[in-house]
Every structure is written in C-alpha cells, then in structure tokens.
C-alpha positions in Angstrom: 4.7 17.6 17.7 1.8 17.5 15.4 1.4 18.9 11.5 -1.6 20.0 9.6 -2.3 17.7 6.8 -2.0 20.6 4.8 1.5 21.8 5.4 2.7 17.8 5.3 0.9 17.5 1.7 2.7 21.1 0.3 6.0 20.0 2.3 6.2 16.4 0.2 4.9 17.8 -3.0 8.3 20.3 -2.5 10.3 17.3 -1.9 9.9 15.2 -4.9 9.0 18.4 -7.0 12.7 19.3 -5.5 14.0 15.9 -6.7 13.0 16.0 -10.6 9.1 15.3 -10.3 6.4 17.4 -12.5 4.0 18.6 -10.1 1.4 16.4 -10.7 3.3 13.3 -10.4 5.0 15.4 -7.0 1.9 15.7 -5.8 0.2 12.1 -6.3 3.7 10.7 -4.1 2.5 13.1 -1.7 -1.3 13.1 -2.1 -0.5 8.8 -1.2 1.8 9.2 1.8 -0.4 11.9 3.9 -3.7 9.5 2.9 -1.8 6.6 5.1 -0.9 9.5 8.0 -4.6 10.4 7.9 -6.1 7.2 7.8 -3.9 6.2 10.8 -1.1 4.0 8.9 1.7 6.0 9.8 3.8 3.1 8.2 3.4 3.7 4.8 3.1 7.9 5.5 6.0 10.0 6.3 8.5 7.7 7.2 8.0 6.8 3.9 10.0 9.7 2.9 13.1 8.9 3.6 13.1 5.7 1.5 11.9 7.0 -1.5 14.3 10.0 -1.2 17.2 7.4 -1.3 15.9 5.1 -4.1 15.8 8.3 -6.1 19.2 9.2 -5.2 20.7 5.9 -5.7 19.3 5.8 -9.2 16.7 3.4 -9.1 13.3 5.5 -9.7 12.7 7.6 -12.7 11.3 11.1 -11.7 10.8 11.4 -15.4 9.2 8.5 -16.7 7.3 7.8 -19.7 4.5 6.0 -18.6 2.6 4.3 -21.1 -0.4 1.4 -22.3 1.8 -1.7 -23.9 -0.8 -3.9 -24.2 -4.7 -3.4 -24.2 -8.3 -4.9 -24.8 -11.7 -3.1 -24.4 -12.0 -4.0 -20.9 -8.4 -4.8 -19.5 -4.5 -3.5 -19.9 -0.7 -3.5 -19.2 0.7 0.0 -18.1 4.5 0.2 -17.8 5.8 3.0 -15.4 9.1 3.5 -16.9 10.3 3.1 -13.4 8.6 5.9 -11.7 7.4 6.0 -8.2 4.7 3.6 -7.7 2.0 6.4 -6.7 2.4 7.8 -10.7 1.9 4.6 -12.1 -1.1 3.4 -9.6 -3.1 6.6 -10.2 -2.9 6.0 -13.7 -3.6 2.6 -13.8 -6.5 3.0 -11.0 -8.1 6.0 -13.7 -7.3 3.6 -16.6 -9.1 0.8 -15.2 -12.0 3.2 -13.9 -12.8 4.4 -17.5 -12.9 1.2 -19.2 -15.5 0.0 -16.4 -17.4 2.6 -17.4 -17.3 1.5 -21.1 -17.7 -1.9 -20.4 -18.8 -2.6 -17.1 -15.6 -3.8 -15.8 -12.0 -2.8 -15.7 -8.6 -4.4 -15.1 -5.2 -2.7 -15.5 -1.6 -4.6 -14.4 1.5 -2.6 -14.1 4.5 -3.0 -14.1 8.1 -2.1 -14.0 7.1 0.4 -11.1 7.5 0.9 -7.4 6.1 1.0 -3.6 3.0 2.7 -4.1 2.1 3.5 -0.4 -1.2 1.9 0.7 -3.5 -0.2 -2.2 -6.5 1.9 -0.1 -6.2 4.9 -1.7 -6.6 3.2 -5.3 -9.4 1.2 -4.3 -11.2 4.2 -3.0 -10.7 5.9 -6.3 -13.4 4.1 -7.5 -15.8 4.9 -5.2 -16.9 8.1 -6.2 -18.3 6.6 -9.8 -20.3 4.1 -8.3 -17.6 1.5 -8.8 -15.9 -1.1 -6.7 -12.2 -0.8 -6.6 -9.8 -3.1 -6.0 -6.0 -3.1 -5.9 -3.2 -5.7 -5.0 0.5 -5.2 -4.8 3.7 -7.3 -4.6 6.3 -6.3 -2.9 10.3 -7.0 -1.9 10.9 -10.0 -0.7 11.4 -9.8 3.0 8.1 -12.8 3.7 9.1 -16.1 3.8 6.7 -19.2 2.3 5.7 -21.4 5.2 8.3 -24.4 6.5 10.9 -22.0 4.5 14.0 -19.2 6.0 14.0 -18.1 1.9 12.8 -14.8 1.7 10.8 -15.0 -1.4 7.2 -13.1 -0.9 6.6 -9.6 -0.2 3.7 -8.2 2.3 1.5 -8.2 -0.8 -1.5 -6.7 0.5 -5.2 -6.6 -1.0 -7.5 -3.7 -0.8 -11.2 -3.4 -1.8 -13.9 -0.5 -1.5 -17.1 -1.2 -1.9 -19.7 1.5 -2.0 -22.8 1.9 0.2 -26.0 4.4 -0.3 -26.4 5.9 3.6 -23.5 4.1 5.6 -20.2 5.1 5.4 -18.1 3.1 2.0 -16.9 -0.8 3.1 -12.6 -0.4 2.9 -10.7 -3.6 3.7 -7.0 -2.6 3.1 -4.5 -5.1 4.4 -1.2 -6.9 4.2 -1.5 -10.6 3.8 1.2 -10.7 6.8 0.2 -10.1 10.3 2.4 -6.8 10.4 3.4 -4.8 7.6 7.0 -4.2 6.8 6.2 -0.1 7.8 5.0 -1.0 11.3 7.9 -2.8 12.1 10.3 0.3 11.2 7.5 2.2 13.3 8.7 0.3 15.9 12.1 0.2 15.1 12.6 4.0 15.5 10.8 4.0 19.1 13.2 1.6 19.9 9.9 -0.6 20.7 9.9 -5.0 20.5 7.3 -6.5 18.6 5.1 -9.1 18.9 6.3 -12.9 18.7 4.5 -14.0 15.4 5.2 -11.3 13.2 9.0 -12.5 12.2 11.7 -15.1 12.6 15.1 -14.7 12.9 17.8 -16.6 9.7 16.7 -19.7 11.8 13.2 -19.6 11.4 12.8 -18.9 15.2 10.3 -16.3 16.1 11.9 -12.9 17.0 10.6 -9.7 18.9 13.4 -7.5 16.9 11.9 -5.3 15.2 15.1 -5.0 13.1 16.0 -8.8 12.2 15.2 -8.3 8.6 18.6 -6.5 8.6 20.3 -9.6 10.3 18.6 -12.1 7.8 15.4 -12.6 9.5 12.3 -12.7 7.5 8.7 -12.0 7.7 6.2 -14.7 8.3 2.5 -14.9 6.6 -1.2 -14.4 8.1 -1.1 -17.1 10.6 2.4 -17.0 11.7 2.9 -20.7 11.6 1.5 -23.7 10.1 -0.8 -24.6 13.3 -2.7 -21.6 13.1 -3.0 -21.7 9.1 0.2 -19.8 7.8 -0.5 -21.6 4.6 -3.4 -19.9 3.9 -1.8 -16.7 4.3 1.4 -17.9 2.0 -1.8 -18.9 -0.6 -3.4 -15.2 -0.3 0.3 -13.6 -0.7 1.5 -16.0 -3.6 -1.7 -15.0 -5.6 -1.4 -11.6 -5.6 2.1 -11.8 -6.4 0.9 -13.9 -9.5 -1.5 -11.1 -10.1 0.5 -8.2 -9.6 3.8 -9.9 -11.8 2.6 -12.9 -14.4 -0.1 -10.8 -15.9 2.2 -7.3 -16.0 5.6 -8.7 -16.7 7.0 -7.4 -13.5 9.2 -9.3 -10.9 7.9 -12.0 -9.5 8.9 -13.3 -5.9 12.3 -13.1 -4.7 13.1 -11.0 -7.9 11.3 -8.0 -6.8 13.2 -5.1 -6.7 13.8 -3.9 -2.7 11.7 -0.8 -1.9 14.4 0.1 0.7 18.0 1.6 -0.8 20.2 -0.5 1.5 19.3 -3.7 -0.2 20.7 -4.8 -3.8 18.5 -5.3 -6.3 18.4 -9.0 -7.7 20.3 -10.6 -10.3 18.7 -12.1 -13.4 15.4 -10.5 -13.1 13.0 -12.2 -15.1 10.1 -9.1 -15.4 10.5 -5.6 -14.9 10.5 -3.8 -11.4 8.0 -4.2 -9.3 4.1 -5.0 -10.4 0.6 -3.6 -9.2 -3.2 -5.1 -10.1 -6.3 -2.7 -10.2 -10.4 -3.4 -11.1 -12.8 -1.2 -10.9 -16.3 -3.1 -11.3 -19.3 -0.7 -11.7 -22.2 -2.1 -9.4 -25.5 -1.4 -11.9 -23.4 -3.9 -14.4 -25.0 -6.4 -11.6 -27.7 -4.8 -10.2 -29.4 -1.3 -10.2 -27.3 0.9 -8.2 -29.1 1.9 -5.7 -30.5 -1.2 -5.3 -27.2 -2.5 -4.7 -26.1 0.4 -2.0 -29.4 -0.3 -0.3 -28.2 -3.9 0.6 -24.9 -3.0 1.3 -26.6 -0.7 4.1 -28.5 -3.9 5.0 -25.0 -6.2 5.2 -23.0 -3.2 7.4 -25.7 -2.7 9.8 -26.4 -6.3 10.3 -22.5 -6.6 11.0 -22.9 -3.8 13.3 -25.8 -5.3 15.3 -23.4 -8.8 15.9 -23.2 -8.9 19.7 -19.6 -7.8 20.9 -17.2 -10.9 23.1 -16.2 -8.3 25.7 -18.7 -5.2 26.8 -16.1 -2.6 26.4 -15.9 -4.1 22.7 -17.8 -2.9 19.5 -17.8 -5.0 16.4 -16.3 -2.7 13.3 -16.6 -2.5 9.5 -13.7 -2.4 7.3 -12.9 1.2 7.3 -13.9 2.0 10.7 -10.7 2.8 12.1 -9.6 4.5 9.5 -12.4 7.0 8.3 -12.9 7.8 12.5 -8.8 8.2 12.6 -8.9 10.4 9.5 -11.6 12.9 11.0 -9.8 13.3 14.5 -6.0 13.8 12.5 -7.9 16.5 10.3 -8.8 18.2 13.3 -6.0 18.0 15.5 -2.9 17.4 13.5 -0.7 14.7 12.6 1.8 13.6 15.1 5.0 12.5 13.5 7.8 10.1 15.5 10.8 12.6 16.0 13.1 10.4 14.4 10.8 10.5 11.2 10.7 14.5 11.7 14.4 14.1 12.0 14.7 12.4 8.3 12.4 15.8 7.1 14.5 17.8 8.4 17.6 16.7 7.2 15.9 15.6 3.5 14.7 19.4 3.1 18.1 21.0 4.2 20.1 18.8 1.3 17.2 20.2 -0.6 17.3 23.6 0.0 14.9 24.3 2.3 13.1 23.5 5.6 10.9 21.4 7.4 8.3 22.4 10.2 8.8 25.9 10.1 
C-alpha cells in the first residue's frame, strides 16, 4: 500500500509530538525521516520509527532537551543536544553553521551528545538554497569493523555534500562509507530477503548473506569489503569522520558510541558524550563570483553526463540523480511502505492513542 507524503509527515509529527516533543522539534524528526522515503532511502525513513520510539521509551533521548552553543569562534562551534533526537540537534547545527558562513565566508559546527539523525543529505542540502555548499558527516554505533579485525568499533559514518549549480539540477553525494547501510540491511531483514556477500561477516570474520548477523555477533565490513579490493581505504574514510564527528565535539568516539537501536546496551566508560555530528556550509562567491562558480559547475555535470556509458542500456548519473528522479515519482504516486514497517505504525499509534493509515 502506498502513502502520501503528506499524511506520513502529519502522522510522525503526531508521534513524537505524542511522545513529549514541541512541535517544531516533532516535526524536524519527521520532516528527516519522509526526506529519506522521498529520496528513495527507505532505510533511514519510516522504519526508522520504530527505533526511535523505543530509545525514547527506554530513556535514552531527551524529548525536552536544552540544546545549546558550549563553545564558539566567529566562524566555527560546539552545539550539545542535551540528548535529543539527532534531527533537533542537526538542524540547528546545519542553521548555525549556515549563518556564520554568511558572516564570514565559512562555517563549521560539531555536536555532540546527540543521536541518529536520519540521512546527513538533508543537512547538506540546507545550504543550498543560500548559495552555500553543505557538508555533513556522522558517526555512528559501532556495528563496522576495522579491516583484518571481528571488533566492532566503527559505525556506517557516512559523508554528504551538496554543491550548488546555476541551470542543472544541485550535485548531492550522500553515502555511507560501508557498502550497505545498517537501514538497508533491516530493509532486508523484514522481507525476509539475503544480502549480498561483501556487505558483512559473521563473529568469525567470514562473509555472511544474513541480513541479521549483527544480532549473532557479526559485524559490518568497510567500502571495499576486504583488503584486496581496498577495504582500508574505506576503514580510512570511516575513522575520519568518526574523528570529526567525536574529537572536535566531545562525543563518543568508536566503539563508545551510544547504539541507535534499543536492544543493544549502551557502553561502559564513555569517554565523550552520546553520539557526535560535523556540518560546513562554505558560501561559493568567498572563492569565486557566484554565478561564475554555478556556471562551471553546469560545465563539470554535463561533461560527466556526456562520459560514454559501458553497457548501452546504461546512462552515466550525477550524485543526486536517483534521488531527485525518485523524489518526483514518490510525490506523485505515493510512498510504498514494507507491511512489516506499516505493522510497527500501527501498533506505535495504538499505544499512542491513535491510528495509522486511516
């Protein structure tokens, strides 16, 4: 069955409005989640739900948090998000960082002592609309393990940038720095669907198609997979933003990142505080004039565009492709929803007091 947009984004705003929220801070959770259903990552959209619903009711998000500058310069500061869910403290970092590269032609806000903040996309593209580039990195629980290790001590840490153009469509390149996100596999998990060998090993370090080894001990491998095709370039890309995301916040770091999922303790002898984001927002005429700048841009995407495909039933895409073509169609015909997922709805709004899909 398939949604409206509409009716998913009022629906989510009632659930975490339900659970303690203000409404603004309701609706930024939900304004996140239905961005990733739109833009065709379904992994960090409504299936998302059900895990935040359950870190809130096992005490470990603040729905009421005082989230605040500690520490600031004229072009760069440290936002701590009382822990609130990660969407309340991104948006205001993402704003935060947007107004000082305004002021002084660069921006750059760390937080920390937040939470999963659904895709880094949507913070990058909040600079796009001020003639900015955006940027925005992420650690996350550690479920990723460092290459010839079993030790679960990374997180998918992914890396987004937006980059605007003057006539083309905006460059977007939002991505884990592991060949699957964490989402996709519990995509696949409730359609009872394998996965790919590559994307995880099991306690051994032997690749696995379960989807649902992370439960058994398994662990998540980097962009690569394995050494031979350049795993440790991926553990590199992953261990910086975590360095990013926790050393210059005073978040977790590592293996000491607070779990986004319920079912899994939180570590011991944390040395930061929860989990920890990293934003910029870099206004393009503090380089070049603006338009000058969106007019090459134009020039780089239709050049990529031009590069002749491997295969003829093949077309060579821009960052952002997929997405912006997968928003337009899921605008106009709906969002289809896994019925497992619209099973978690519906039992989320009846503890809540009300319903889902009617």
């Amino acid at each position: 069955m398939t949604y409206d947009h509409k009716y998913l984004l009022d629906f989510t705003t009632g659930v975490f409005s339900r659970v303690g929220c203000n409404h603004d801070d309701a609706a930024a959770v939900a304004a996140v989640l239905v961005a990733a259903e739109l833009r065709g990552h379904s992994s960090h959209g409504m299936i998302r739900v059900r895990e935040y619903y359950e870190l809130w009711k096992s005490g470990r998000v603040n729905v009421s948090p005082d989230v605040k500058v500690v520490h600031e310069t004229p072009s760069t500061a440290v936002v701590d998000g009382d822990r609130c869910f990660g969407m309340v403290a991104g948006v205001r970092s993402m704003r935060l960082a947007i107004e000082k590269a305004a002021a002084t032609g660069t921006g750059w806000v760390a937080a920390r002592n937040s939470n999963h903040f659904g895709i880094a996309g949507y913070y990058a593209m909040m600079a796009l609309e001020h003639d900015m580039v955006g940027i925005a990195v992420t650690n996350a629980n550690p479920l990723v393990v460092p290459t010839f290790s079993v030790s679960r001590f990374l997180g998918t840490n992914p890396l987004a940038v937006a980059v605007p153009a003057l006539e083309e469509p905006p460059f977007v390149a939002d991505f884990a720095t592991t060949p699957i996100a964490r989402g996709k596999l519990a995509v696949s998990e409730k359609k009872g669907e394998k996965v790919a060998l590559g994307y995880v090993n099991d306690a051994d370090g032997n690749p696995s198609d379960d989807p649902g080894i992370l439960r058994r001990g398994g662990g998540m491998v980097t962009l690569g997979g394995d050494h031979q095709h350049g795993s440790h370039k991926g553990y590199c890309m992953t261990a910086v933003i975590d360095i990013f995301s926790a050393l210059f916040s005073g978040a977790n770091f590592g293996p000491f990142v607070p779990p986004s999922v319920a079912y899994l303790p939180v570590p011991e002898n944390q040395p930061g505080k929860g989990t920890g984001h990293f934003f910029g927002a870099m206004r393009i005429d503090a380089f070049r004039p603006a338009n000058e700048f969106r007019e090459a841009m134009d020039h780089w995407i239709r050049t990529f565009r031009s590069a002749k495909p491997a295969k003829k039933e093949q077309r060579v895409l821009i960052p952002g492709d997929p997405e912006r073509e997968a928003e337009k169609r899921f605008r106009q015909e709906g969002i289809a929803l896994v019925p497992a997922v619209v099973d978690d709805l519906k039992a989320i709004a009846a503890e809540l007091g009300f319903e889902f899909g009617v």
